[in-house]
C-alpha positions in Angstrom: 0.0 0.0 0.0 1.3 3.4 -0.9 0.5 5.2 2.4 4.3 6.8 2.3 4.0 7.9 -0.9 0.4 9.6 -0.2 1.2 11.3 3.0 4.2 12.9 1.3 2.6 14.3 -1.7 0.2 15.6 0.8 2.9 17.4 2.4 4.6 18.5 -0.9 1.3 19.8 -2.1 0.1 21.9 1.5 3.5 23.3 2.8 2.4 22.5 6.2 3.8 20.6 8.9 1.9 17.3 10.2 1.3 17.3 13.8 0.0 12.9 13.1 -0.9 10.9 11.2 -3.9 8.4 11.6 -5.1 5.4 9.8 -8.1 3.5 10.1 -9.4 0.7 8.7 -12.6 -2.4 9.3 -11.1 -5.9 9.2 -12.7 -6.8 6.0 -10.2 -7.5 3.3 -10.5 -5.2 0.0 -12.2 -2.5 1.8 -10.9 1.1 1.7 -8.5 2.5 4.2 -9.2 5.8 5.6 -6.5 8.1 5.9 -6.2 11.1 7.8 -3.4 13.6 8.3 -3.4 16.5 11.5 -1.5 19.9 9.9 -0.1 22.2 12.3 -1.4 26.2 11.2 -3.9 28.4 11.8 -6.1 30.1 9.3 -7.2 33.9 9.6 -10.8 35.2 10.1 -10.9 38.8 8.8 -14.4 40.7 8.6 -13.3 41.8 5.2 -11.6 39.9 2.4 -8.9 42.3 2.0 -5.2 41.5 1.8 -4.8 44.5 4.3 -7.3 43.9 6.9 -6.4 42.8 10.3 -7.4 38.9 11.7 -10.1 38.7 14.1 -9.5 35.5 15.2 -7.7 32.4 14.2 -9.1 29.0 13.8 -6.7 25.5 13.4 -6.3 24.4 10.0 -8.8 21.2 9.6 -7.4 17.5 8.8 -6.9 16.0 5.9 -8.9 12.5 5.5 -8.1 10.5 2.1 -9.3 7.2 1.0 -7.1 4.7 0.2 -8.8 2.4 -2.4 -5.7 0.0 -2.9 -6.7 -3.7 -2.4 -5.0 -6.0 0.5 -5.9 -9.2 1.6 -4.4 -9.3 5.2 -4.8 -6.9 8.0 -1.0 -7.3 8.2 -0.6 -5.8 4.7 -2.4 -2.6 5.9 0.0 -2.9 9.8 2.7 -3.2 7.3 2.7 0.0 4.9 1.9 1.8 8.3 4.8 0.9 10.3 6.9 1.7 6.9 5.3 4.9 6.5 6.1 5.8 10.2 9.6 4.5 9.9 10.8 6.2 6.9 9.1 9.9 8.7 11.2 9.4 11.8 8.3 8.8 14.1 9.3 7.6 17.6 6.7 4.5 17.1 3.5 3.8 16.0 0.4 2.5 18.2 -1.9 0.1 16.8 -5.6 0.2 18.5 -7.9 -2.7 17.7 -11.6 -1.8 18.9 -14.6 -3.3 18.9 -17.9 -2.7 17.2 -19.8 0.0 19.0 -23.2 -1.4 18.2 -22.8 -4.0 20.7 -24.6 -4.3 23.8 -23.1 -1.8 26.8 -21.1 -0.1 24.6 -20.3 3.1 26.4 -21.7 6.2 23.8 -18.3 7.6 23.6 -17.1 4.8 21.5 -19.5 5.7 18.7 -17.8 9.2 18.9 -14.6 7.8 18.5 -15.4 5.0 15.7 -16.8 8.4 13.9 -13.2 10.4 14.4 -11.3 7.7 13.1 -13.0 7.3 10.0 -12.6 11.3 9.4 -16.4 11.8 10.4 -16.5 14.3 12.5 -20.1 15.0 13.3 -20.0 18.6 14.5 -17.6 21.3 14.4 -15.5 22.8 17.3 -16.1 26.3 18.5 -17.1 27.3 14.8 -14.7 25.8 12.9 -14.9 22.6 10.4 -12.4 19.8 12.0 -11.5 18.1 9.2 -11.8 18.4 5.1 -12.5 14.8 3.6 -11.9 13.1 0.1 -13.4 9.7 1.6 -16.6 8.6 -0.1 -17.4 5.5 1.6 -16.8 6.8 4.9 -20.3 6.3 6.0 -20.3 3.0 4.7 -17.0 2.1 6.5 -18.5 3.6 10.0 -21.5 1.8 9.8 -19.1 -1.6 9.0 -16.6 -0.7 11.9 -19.5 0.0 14.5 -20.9 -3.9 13.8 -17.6 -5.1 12.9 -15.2 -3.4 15.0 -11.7 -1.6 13.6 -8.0 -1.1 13.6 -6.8 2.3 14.1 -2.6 3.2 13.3 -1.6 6.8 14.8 2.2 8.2 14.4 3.8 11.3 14.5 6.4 11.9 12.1 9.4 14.0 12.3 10.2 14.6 9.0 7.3 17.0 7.6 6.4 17.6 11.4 6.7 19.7 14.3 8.6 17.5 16.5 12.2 17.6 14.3 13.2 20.4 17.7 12.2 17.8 20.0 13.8 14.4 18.8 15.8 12.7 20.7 16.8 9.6 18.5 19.7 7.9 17.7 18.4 6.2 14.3 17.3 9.5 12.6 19.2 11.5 9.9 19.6 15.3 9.8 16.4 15.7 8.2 14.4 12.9 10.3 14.0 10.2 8.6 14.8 6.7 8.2 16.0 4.7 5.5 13.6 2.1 4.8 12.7 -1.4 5.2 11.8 -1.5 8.6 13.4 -4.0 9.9 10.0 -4.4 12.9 8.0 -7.5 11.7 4.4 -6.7 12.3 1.9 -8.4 14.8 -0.6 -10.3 13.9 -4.0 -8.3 15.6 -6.5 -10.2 17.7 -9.7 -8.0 16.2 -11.4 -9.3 19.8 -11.9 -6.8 22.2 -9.6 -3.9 23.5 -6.3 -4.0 22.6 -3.2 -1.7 21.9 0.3 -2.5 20.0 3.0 -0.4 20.1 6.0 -0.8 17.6 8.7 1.3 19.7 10.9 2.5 16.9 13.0 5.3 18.1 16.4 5.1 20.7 17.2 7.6 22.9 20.9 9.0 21.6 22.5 8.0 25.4 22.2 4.3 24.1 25.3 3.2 22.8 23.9 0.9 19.9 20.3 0.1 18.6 18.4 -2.5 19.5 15.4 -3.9 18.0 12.1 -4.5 19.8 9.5 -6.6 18.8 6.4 -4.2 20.1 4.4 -4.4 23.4 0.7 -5.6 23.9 -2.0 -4.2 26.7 
């Protein structure tokens, strides 16, 4: 899957800098993958649309969410291009959450919220301003599949293209935060039962004398 390739000609083609990157997608193979990237920027609200006049307030630039129509017949394919994608953009690691349909009995209403978010539905806007811009047109299809079905959900933060190229502290990065690719992490096969969170732990704090690799942690 080509989730690398798309996030960076998203970047090329904006200018701005990611603050993360999401992916979500229902564990039903050939389905499109929703993909949603969080920009870092503010855009101006002037009472006049003149180059001259003075902002009256400032609202966060909305997300990006993309569909991702590339077939796949493993949920390891889709793990896969994420970790590769979060590799080669210097993210510290990526977290895999597996959760489960919200239709089911006692699920808490929250989780309906939540299955919406990741899909790059977001039902209302917040204080005014539209949260996210989406080129997704099964979106409402996939939510209503995820809420029986349950979903996997990928979120990284990427230091090259991001905000956090000030912050790293990582051994295995270049100058300009990235990581040569393949990853060398193997991916986890997910349960889809239940709750439950994998992290693939990619970065190494500079102190450490030599990388080591590690497999990725369950909870």
């Amino acid at each position: 899957m080509q989730i690398l390739e798309r996030i960076e000609d998203q970047m090329s083609a904006t200018g701005l800098p990611l603050v993360g990157v999401t992916l979500a997608a229902v564990p039903c193979p050939d389905t499109p993958v929703i993909l949603t990237l969080h920009w870092h920027g503010f855009i101006k609200q002037k009472l006049v649309e003149l180059e001259e006049a003075e902002a009256v307030a400032y609202s966060p630039i909305p997300s990006s969410s993309l569909q991702l129509n590339e077939r796949w017949r493993e949920l390891l394919a889709v793990d896969h291009a994420a970790m590769e994608a979060a590799w080669a953009l210097g993210a510290w690691d990526v977290a895999r959450a597996e959760r489960p349909g919200c239709l089911r009995r006692g699920a808490d209403a929250s989780e309906a919220l939540e299955c919406l978010q990741a899909f790059g539905a977001y039902p209302h806007p917040v204080n005014g301003a539209q949260v996210a811009v989406s080129d997704a047109p099964d979106s409402d299809d996939l939510v209503e599949l995820a809420a029986s079905q349950g979903y996997l959900m990928w979120v990284f933060r990427p230091v090259r293209g991001g905000i956090w190229k000030d912050y790293a502290d990582d051994a295995t990065l270049t100058e300009e935060g990235r990581r040569n690719l393949p990853c060398p992490h193997a991916p986890v096969p997910p349960a889809c039962t239940g709750k439950r969170k994998t992290v693939y732990r990619f970065g190494i704090p500079r102190h450490r004398a030599l990388p080591v690799p590690h497999p990725g942690y369950h909870h």
